[in-house]
ROZA-880074 format. One record per atom (N, C-alpha, C): residue in three letters; atom name; x, y, z. Coordinates in pm, whole numbers, plus 50000, padded with zeros to 5 digits. Example, Ala and Ser with C-alpha at 12.3 -4.5 7.8 and 13.67 -1.06 7.14 Angstrom:
ROZA-880074
    r   a     c1     c2     c3
  Ala   N  51319  49431  50780
  Ala  CA  51230  49550  50780
  Ala   C  51320  49670  50780
  Ser   N  51285  49775  50708
  Ser  CA  51367  49894  50714
  Ser   C  51290  50003  50787
//
This chain:
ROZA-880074
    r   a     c1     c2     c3
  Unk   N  39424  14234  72764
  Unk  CA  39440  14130  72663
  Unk   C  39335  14022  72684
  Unk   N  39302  13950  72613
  Unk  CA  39221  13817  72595
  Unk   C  39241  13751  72732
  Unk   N  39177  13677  72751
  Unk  CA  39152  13597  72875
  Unk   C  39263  13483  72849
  Unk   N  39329  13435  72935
  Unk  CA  39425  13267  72870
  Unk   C  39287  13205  72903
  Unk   N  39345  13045  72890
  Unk  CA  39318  12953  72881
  Unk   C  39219  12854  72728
  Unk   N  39302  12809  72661
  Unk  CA  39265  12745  72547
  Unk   C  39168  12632  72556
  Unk   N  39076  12672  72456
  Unk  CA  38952  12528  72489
  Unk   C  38998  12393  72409
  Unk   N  39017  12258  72474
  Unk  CA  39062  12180  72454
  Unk   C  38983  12131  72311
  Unk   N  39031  12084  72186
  Unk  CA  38930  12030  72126
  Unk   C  38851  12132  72069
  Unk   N  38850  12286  72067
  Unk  CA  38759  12352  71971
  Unk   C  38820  12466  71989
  Unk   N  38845  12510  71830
  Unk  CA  38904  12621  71792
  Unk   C  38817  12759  71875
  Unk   N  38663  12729  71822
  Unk  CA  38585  12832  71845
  Unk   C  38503  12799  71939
  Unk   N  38470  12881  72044
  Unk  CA  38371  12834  72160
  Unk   C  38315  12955  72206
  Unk   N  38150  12939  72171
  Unk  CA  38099  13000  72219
  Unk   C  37978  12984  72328
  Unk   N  37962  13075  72441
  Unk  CA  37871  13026  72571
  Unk   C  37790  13109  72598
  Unk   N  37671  13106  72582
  Unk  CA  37532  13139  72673
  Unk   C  37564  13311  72561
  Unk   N  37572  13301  72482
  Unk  CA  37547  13402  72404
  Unk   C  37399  13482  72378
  Unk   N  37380  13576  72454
  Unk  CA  37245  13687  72443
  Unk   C  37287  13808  72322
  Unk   N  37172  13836  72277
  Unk  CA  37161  13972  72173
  Unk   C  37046  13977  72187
  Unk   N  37020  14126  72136
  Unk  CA  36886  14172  72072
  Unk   C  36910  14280  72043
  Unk   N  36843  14318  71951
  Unk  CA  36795  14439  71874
  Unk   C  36712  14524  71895
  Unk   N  36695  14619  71982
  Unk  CA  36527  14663  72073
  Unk   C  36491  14574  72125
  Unk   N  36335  14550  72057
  Unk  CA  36248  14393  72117
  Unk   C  36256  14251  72030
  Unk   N  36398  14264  71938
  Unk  CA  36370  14151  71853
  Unk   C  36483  14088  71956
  Unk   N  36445  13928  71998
  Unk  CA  36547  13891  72046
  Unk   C  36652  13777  71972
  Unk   N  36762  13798  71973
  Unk  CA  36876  13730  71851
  Unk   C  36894  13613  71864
  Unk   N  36975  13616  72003
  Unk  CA  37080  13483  72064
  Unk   C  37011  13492  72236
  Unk   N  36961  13355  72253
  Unk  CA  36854  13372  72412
  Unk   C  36982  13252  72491
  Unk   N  37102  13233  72496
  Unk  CA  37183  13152  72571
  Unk   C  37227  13069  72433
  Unk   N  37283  13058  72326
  Unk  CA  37316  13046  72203
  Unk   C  37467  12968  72246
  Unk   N  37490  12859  72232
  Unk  CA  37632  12748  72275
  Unk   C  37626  12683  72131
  Unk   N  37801  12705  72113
  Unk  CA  37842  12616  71994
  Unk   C  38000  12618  71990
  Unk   N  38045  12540  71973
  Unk  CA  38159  12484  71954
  Unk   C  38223  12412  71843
  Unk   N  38360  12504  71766
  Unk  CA  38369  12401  71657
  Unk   C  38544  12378  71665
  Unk   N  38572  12263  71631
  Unk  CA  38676  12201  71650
  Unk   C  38774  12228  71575
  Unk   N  38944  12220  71587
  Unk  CA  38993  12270  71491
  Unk   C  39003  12201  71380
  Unk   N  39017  12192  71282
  Unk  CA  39023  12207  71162
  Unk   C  38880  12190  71064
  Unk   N  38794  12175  71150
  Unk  CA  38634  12112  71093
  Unk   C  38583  12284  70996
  Unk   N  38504  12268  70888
  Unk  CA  38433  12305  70803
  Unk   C  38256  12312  70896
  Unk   N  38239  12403  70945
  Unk  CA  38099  12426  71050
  Unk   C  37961  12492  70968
  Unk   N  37876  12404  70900
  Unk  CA  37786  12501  70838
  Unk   C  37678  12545  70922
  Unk   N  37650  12681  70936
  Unk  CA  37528  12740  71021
  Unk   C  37361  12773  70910
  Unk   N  37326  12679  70982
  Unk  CA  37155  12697  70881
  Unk   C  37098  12774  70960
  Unk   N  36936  12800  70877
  Unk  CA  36808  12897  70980
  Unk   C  36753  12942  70900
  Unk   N  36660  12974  70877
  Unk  CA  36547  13082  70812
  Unk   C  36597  13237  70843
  Unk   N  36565  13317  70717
  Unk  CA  36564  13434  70709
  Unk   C  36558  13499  70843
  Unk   N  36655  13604  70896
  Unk  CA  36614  13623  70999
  Unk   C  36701  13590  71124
  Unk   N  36748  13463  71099
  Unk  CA  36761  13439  71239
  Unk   C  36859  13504  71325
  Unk   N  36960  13520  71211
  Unk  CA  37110  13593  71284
  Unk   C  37194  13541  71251
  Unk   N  37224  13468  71159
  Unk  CA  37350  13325  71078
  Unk   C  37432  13458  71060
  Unk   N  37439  13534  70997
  Unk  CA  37527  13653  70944
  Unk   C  37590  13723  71096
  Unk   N  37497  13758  71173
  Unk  CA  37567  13881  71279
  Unk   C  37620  13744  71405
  Unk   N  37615  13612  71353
  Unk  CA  37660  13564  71507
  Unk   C  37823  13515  71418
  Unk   N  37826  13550  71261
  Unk  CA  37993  13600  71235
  Unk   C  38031  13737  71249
  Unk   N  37966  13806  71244
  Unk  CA  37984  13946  71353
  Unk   C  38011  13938  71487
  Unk   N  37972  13830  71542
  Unk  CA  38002  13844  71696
  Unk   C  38159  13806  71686
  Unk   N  38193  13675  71614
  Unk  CA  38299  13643  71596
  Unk   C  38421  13688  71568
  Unk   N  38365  13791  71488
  Unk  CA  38492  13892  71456
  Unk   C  38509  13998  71490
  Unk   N  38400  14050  71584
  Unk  CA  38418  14154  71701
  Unk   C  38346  14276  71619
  Unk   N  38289  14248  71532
  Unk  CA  38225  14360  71487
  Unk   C  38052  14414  71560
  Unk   N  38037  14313  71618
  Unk  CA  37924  14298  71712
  Unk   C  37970  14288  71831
  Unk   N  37922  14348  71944
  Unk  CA  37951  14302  72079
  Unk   C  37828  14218  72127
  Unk   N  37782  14089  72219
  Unk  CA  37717  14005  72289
  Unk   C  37674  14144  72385
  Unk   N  37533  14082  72449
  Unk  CA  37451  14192  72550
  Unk   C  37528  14052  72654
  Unk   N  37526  13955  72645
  Unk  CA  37571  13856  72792
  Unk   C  37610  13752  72658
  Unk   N  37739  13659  72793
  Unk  CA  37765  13560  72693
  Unk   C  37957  13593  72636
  Unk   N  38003  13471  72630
  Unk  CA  38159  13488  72596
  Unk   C  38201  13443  72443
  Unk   N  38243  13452  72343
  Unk  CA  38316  13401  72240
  Unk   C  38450  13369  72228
  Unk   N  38543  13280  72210
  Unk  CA  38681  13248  72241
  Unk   C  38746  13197  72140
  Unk   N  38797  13252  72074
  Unk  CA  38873  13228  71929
  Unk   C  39010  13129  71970
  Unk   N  39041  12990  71962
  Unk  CA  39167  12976  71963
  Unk   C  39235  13064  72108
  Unk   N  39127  12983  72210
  Unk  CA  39220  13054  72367
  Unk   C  39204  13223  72380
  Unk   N  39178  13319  72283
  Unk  CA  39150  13438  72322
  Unk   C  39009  13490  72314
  Unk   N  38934  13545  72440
  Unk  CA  38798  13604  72466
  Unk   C  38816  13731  72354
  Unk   N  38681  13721  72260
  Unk  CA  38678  13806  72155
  Unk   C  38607  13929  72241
  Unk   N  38676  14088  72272
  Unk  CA  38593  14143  72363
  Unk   C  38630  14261  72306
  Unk   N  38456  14327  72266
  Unk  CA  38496  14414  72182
  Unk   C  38553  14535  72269
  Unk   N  38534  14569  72373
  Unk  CA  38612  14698  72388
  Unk   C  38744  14617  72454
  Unk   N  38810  14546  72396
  Unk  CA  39007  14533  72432
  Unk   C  39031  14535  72266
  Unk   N  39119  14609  72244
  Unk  CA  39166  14657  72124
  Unk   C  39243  14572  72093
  Unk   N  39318  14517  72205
  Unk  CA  39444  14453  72164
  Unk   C  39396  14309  72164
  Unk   N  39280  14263  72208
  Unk  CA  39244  14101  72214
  Unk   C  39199  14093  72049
  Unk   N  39089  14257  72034
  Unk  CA  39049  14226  71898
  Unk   C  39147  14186  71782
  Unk   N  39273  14285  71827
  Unk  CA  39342  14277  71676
  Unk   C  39421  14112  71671
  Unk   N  39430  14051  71798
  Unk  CA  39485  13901  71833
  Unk   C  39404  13805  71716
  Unk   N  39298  13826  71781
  Unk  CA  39128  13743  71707
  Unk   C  39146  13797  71574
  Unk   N  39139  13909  71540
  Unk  CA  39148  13892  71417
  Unk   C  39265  13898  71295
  Unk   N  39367  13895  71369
  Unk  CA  39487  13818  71259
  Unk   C  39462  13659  71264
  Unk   N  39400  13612  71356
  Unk  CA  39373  13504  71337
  Unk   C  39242  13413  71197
  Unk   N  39169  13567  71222
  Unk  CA  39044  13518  71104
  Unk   C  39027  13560  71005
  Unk   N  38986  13505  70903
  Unk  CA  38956  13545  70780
  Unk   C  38815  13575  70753
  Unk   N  38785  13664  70656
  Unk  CA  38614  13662  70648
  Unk   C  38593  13671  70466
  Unk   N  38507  13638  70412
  Unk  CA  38443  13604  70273
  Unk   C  38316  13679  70312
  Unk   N  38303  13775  70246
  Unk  CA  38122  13836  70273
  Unk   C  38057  13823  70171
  Unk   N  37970  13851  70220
  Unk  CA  37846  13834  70115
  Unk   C  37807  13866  69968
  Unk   N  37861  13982  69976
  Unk  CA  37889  14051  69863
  Unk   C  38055  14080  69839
  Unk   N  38124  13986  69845
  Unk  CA  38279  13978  69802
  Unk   C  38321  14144  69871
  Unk   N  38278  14238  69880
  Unk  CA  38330  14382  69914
  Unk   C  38484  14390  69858
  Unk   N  38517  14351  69790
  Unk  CA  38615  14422  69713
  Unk   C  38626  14580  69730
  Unk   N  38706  14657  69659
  Unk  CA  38762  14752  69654
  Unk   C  38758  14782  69475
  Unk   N  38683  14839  69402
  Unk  CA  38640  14901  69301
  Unk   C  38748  14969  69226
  Unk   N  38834  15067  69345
  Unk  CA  38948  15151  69228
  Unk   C  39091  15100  69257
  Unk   N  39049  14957  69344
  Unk  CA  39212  14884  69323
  Unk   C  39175  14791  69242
  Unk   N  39329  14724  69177
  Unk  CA  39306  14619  69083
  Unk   C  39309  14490  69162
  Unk   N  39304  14334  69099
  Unk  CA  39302  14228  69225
  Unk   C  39461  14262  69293
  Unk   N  39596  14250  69213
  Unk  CA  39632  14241  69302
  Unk   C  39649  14340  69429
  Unk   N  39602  14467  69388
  Unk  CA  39609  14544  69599
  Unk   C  39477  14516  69597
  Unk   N  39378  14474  69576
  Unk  CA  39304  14408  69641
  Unk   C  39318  14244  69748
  Unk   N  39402  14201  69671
  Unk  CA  39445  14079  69739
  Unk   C  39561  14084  69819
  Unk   N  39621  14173  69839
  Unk  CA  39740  14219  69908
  Unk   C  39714  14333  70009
  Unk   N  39566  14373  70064
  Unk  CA  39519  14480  70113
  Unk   C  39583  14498  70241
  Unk   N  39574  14403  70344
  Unk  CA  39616  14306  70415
  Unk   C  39719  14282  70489
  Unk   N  39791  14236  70373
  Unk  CA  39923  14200  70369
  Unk   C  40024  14326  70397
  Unk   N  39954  14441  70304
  Unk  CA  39978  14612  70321
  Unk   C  39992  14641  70439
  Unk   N  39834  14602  70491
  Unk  CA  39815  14732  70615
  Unk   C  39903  14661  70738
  Unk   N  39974  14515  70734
  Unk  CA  40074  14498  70859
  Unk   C  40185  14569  70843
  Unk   N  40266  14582  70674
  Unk  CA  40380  14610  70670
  Unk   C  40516  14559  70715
  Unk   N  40455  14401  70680
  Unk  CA  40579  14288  70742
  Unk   C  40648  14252  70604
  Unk   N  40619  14211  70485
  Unk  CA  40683  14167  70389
  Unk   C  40716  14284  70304
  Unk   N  40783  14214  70216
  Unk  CA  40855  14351  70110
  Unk   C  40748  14345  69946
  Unk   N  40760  14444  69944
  Unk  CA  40620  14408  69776
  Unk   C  40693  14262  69676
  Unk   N  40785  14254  69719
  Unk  CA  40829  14144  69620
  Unk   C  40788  13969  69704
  Unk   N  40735  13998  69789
  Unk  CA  40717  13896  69904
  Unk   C  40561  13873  69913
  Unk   N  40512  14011  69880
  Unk  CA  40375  14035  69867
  Unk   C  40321  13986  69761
  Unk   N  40370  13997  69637
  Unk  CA  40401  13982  69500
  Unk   C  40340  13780  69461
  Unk   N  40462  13758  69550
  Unk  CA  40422  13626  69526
  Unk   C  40330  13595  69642
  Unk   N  40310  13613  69748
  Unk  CA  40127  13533  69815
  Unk   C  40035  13586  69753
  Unk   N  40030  13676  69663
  Unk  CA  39909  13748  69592
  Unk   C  39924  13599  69466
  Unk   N  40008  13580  69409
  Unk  CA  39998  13496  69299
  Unk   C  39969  13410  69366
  Unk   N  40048  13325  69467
  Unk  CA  40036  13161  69553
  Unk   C  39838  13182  69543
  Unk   N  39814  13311  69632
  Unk  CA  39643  13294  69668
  Unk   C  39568  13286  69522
  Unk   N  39593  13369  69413
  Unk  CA  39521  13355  69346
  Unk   C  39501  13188  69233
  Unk   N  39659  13131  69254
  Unk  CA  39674  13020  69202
  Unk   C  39566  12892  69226
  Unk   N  39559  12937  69382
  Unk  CA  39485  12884  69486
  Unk   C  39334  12819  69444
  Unk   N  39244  12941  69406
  Unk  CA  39161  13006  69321
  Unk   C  39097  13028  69247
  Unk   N  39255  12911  69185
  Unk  CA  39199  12922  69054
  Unk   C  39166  13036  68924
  Unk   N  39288  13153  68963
  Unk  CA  39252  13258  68897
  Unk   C  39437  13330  68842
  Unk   N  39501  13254  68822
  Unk  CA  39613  13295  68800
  Unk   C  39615  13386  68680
  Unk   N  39755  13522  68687
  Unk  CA  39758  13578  68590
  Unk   C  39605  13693  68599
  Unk   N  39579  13722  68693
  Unk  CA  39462  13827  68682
  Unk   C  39476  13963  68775
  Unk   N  39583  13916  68792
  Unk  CA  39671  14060  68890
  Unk   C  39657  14216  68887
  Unk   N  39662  14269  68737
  Unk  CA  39600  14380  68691
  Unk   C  39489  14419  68667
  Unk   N  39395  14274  68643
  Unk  CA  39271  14311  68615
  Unk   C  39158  14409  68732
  Unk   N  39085  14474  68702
  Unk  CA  38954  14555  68846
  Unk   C  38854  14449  68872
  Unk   N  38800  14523  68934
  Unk  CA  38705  14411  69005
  Unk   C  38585  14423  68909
  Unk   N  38556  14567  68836
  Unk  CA  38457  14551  68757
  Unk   C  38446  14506  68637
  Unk   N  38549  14432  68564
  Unk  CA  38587  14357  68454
  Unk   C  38590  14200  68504
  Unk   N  38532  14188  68604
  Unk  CA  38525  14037  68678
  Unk   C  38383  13993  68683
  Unk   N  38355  13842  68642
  Unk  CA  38192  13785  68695
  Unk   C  38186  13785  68834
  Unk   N  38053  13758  68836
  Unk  CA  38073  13736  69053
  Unk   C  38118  13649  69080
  Unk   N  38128  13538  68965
  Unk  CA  38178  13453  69029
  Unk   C  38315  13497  69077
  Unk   N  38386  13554  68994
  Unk  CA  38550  13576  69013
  Unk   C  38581  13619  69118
  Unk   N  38486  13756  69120
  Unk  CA  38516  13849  69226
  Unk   C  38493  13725  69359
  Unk   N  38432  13649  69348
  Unk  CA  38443  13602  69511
  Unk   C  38505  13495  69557
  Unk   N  38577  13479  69410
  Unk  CA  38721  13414  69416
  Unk   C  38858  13502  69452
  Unk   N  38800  13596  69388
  Unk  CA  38936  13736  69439
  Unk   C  38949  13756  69581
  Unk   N  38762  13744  69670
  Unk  CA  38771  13802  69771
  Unk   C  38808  13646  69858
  Unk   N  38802  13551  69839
  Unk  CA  38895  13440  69918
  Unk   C  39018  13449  69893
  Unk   N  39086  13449  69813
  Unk  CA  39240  13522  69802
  Unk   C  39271  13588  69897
  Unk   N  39182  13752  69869
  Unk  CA  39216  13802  70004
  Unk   C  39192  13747  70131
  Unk   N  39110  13682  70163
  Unk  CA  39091  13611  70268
  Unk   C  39201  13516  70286
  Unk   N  39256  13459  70255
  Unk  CA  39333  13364  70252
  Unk   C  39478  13416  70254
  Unk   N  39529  13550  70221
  Unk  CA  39662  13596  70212
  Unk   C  39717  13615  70335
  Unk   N  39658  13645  70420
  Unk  CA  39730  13692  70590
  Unk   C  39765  13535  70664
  Unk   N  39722  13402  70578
  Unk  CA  39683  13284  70647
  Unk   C  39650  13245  70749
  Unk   N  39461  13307  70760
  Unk  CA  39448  13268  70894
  Unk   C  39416  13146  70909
  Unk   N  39401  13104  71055
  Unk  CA  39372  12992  71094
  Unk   C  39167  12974  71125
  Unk   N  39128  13091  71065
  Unk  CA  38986  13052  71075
  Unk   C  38905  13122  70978
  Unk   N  38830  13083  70861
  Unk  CA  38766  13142  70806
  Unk   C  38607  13159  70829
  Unk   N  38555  13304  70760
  Unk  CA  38403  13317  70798
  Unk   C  38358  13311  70686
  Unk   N  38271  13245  70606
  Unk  CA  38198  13274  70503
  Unk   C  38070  13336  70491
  Unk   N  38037  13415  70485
  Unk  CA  37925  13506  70459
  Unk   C  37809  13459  70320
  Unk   N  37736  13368  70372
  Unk  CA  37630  13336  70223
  Unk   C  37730  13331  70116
  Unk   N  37852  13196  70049
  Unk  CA  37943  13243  69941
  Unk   C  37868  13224  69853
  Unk   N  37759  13113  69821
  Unk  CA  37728  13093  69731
  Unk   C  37604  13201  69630
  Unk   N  37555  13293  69704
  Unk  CA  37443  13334  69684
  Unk   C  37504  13448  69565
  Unk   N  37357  13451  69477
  Unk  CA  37362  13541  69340
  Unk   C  37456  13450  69237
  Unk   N  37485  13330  69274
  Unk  CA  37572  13281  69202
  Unk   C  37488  13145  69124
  Unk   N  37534  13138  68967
  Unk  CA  37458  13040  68888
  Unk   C  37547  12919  68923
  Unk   N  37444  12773  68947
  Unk  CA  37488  12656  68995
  Unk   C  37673  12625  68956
  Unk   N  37683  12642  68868
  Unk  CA  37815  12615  68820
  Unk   C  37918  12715  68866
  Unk   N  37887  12800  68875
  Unk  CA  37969  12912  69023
  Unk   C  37984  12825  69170
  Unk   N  37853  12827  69182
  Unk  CA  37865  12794  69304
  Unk   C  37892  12707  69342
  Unk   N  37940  12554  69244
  Unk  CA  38039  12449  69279
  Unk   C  38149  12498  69282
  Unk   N  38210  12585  69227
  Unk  CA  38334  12617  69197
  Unk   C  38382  12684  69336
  Unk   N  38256  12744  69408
  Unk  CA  38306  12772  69546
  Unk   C  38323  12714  69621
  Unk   N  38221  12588  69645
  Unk  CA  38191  12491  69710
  Unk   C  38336  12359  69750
  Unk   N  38350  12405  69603
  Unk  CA  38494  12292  69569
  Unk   C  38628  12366  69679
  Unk   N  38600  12518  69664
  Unk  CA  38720  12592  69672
  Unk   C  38760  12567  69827
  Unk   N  38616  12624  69893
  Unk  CA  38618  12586  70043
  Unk   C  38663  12427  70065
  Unk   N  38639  12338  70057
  Unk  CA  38677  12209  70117
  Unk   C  38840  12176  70020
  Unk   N  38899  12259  69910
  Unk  CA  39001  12259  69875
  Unk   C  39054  12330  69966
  Unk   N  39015  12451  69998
  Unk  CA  39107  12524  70127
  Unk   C  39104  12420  70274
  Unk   N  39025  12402  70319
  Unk  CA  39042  12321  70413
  Unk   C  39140  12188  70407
  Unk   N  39122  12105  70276
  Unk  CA  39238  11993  70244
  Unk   C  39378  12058  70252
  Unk   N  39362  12151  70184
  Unk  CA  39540  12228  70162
  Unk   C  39560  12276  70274
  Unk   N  39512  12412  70318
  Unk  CA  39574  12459  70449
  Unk   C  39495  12440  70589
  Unk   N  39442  12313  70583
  Unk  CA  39378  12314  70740
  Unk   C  39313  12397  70874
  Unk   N  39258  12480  70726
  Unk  CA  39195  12594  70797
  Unk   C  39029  12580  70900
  Unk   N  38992  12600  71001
  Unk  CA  38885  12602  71043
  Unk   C  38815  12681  70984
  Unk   N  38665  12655  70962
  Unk  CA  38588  12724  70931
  Unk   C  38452  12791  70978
  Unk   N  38339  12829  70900
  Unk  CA  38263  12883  70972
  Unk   C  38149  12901  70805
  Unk   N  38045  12811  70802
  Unk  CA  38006  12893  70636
  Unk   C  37903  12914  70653
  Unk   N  37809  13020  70685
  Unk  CA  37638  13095  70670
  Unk   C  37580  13081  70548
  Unk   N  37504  12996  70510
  Unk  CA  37452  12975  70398
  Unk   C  37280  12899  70398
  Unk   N  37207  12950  70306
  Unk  CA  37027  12892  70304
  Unk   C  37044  12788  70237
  Unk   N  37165  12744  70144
  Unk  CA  37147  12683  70041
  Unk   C  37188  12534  70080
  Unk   N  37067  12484  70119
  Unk  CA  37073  12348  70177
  Unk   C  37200  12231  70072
  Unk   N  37187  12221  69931
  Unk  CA  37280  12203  69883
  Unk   C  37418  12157  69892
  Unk   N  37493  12356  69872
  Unk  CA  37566  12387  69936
  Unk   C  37660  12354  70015
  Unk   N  37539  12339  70126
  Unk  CA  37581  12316  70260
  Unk   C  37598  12178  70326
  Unk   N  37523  12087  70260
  Unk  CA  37543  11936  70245
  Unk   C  37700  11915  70180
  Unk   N  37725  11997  70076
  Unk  CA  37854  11956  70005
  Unk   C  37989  11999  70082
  Unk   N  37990  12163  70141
  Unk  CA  38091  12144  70196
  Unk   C  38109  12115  70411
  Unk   N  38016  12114  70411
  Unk  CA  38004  12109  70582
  Unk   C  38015  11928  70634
  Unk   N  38123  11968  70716
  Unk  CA  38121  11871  70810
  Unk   C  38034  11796  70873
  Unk   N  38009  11930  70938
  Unk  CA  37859  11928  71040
  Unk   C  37808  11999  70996
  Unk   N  37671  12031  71050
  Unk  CA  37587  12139  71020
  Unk   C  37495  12135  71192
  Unk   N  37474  12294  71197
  Unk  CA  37418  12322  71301
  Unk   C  37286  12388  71280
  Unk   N  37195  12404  71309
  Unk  CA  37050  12454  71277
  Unk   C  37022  12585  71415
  Unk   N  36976  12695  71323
  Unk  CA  36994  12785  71427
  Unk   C  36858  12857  71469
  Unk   N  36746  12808  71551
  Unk  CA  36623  12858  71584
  Unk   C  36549  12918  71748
  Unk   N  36537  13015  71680
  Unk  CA  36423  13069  71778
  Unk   C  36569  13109  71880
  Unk   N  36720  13170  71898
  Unk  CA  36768  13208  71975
  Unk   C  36879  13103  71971
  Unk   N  36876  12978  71932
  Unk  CA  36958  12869  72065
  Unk   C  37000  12782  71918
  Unk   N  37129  12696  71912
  Unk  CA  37154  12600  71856
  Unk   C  37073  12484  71840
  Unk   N  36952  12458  71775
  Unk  CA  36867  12326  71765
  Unk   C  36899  12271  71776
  Unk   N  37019  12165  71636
  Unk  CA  37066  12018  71624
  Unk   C  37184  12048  71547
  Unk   N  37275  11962  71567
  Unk  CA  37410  11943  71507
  Unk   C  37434  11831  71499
  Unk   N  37520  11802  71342
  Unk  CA  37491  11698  71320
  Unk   C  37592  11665  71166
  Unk   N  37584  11565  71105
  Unk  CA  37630  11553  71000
  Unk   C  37539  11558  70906
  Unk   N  37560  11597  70761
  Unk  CA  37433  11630  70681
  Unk   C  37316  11536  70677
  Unk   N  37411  11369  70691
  Unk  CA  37284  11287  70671
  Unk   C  37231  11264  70839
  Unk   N  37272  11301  70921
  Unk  CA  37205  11273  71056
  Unk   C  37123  11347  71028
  Unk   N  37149  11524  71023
  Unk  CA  37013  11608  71013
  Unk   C  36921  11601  70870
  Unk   N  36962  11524  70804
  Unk  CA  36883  11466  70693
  Unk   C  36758  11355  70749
  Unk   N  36821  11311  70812
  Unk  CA  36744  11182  70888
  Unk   C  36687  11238  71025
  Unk   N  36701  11344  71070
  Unk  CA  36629  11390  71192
  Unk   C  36477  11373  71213
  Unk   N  36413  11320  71330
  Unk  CA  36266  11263  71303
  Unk   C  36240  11449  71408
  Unk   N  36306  11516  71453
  Unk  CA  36273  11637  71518
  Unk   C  36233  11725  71428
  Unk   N  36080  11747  71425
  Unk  CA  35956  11801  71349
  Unk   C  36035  11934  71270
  Unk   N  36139  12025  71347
  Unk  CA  36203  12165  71290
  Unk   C  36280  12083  71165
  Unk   N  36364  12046  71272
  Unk  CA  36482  11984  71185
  Unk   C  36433  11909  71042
  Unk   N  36368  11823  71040
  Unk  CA  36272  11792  70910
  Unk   C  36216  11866  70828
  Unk   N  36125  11959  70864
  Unk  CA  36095  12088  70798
  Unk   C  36207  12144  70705
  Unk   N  36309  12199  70817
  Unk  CA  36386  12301  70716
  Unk   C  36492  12166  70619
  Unk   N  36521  12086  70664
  Unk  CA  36667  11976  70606
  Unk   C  36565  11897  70473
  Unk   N  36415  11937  70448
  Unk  CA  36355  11895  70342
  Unk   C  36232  11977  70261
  Unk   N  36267  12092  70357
  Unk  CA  36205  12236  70265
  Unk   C  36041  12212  70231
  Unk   N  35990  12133  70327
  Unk  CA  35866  12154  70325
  Unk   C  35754  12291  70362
  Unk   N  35686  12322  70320
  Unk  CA  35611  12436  70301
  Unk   C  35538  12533  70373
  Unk   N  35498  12407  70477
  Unk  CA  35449  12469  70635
  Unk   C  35478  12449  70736
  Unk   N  35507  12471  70845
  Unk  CA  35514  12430  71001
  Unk   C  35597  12584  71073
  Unk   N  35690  12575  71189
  Unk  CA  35716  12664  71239
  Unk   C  35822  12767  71207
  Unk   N  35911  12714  71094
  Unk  CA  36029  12795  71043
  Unk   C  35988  12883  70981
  Unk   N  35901  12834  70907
  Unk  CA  35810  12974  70773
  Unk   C  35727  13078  70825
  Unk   N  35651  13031  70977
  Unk  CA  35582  13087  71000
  Unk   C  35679  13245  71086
  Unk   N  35765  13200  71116
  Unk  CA  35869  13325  71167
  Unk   C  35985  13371  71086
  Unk   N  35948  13321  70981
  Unk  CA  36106  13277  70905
  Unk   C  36144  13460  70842
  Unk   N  36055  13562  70826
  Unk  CA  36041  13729  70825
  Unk   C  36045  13797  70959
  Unk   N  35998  13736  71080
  Unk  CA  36033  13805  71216
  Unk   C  36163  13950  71235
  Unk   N  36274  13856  71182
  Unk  CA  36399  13937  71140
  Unk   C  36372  13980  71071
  Unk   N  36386  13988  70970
  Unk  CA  36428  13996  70806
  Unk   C  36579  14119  70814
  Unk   N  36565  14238  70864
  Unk  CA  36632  14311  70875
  Unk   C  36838  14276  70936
  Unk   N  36797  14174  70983
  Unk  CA  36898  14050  71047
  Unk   C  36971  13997  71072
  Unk   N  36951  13930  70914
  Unk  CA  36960  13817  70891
  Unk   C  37107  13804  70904
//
């Protein structure tokens, strides 16, 4: 089972985290810590690993060196039983919503809820409505996923995210492929989920924006290691040459020049 001992003050804690890919190297001693109930946005250039270090998180990646600790339990991918701990605890939003094509929303939004086999379909019934209410999508229960905009669908797929009620969500790039007025509507949704159910978070996103609107903090993720963390306008105001670069999208210096290194990655 998971290791005891709970980290005082942060839901998620991670230490001296190593990866690589062959010779690409990921995470070179990679430390971050996020507190409970805080909204954590992870920045970086193409590449860096914003996506697979929520893979590490949810055990779909294993660390080459280095610990991850969800809420007091070591995320370790070969203990079966720590994984399945860690992940009733988390929720994930991907990138591409991954829905389920030949279910309708609601066993899509009840997928979940299914595969424990704790409530009765009439129990199921209603957190499928509560989530979609949530959502902002009430009354769409029968509808497929391919009769949905993207936007919807990745309103469907926070539903599902949101039905098991975990205590930590991952967002996977939500906003991306999505036209501005979508992507407030997500933007809104996340810091509405956080007001309502005090969920911790976790959101991977380029979209400086975005990420100003719903993040607490924001962490900058280069060359292996956590750069700067900060609140949007601290790293707005950062006189540290990276941090400036990317928090004002200027055109040249060292982010761009590696910012394809990954690409495969990201």
């Amino acid at each position: 089972m998971g290791k005891p001992g709970r980290s005082i003050g942060a839901l998620i804690k991670i230490v001296d985290l190593h990866k690589r890919f062959g010779d690409k190297v990921i995470y070179c001693g990679l430390e971050l810590e996020v507190p409970r109930g805080e909204t954590r946005v992870i920045l970086g250039g193409s590449g860096v690993g914003k996506s697979v270090l929520l893979k590490h998180i949810i055990g779909l990646l294993a660390p080459d060196r280095g610990t991850i600790e969800v809420d007091g339990t070591i995320v370790d991918y070969h203990d079966k039983a720590a994984l399945d701990l860690v992940r009733k605890k988390v929720g994930m939003l991907f990138q591409g919503a991954a829905l389920f094509d030949s279910l309708n929303v609601r066993d899509n939004v009840a997928f979940g809820l299914i595969e424990e086999g704790i409530l009765s379909e009439t129990e199921i019934d209603r957190v499928v409505a509560e989530k979609l209410e949530l959502v902002n999508l009430p009354g769409v229960e029968l509808t497929f996923p391919s009769d949905l905009s993207g936007g919807m669908r990745k309103r469907v797929a926070l539903a599902r995210a949101l039905a098991p009620k975990p205590e930590v969500l991952l967002y996977d790039e939500p906003t991306t492929g999505l036209d501005p007025i979508n992507a407030h509507i997500i933007d809104d949704l996340i810091r509405e989920t956080q007001r309502q159910l005090g969920v911790t978070s976790i959101v991977v996103t380029h979209d400086l924006q975005s990420a100003c609107r719903v993040g607490d903090r924001l962490s900058l993720l280069y060359k292996g290691r956590i750069l700067a963390t900060g609140t949007p306008d601290e790293l707005l105001g950062s006189t540290d040459p990276v941090v400036h670069q990317f928090m004002h999208g200027l055109a040249q210096g060292p982010i761009t020049e590696e910012k394809n290194a990954l690409s495969p990655m990201q």
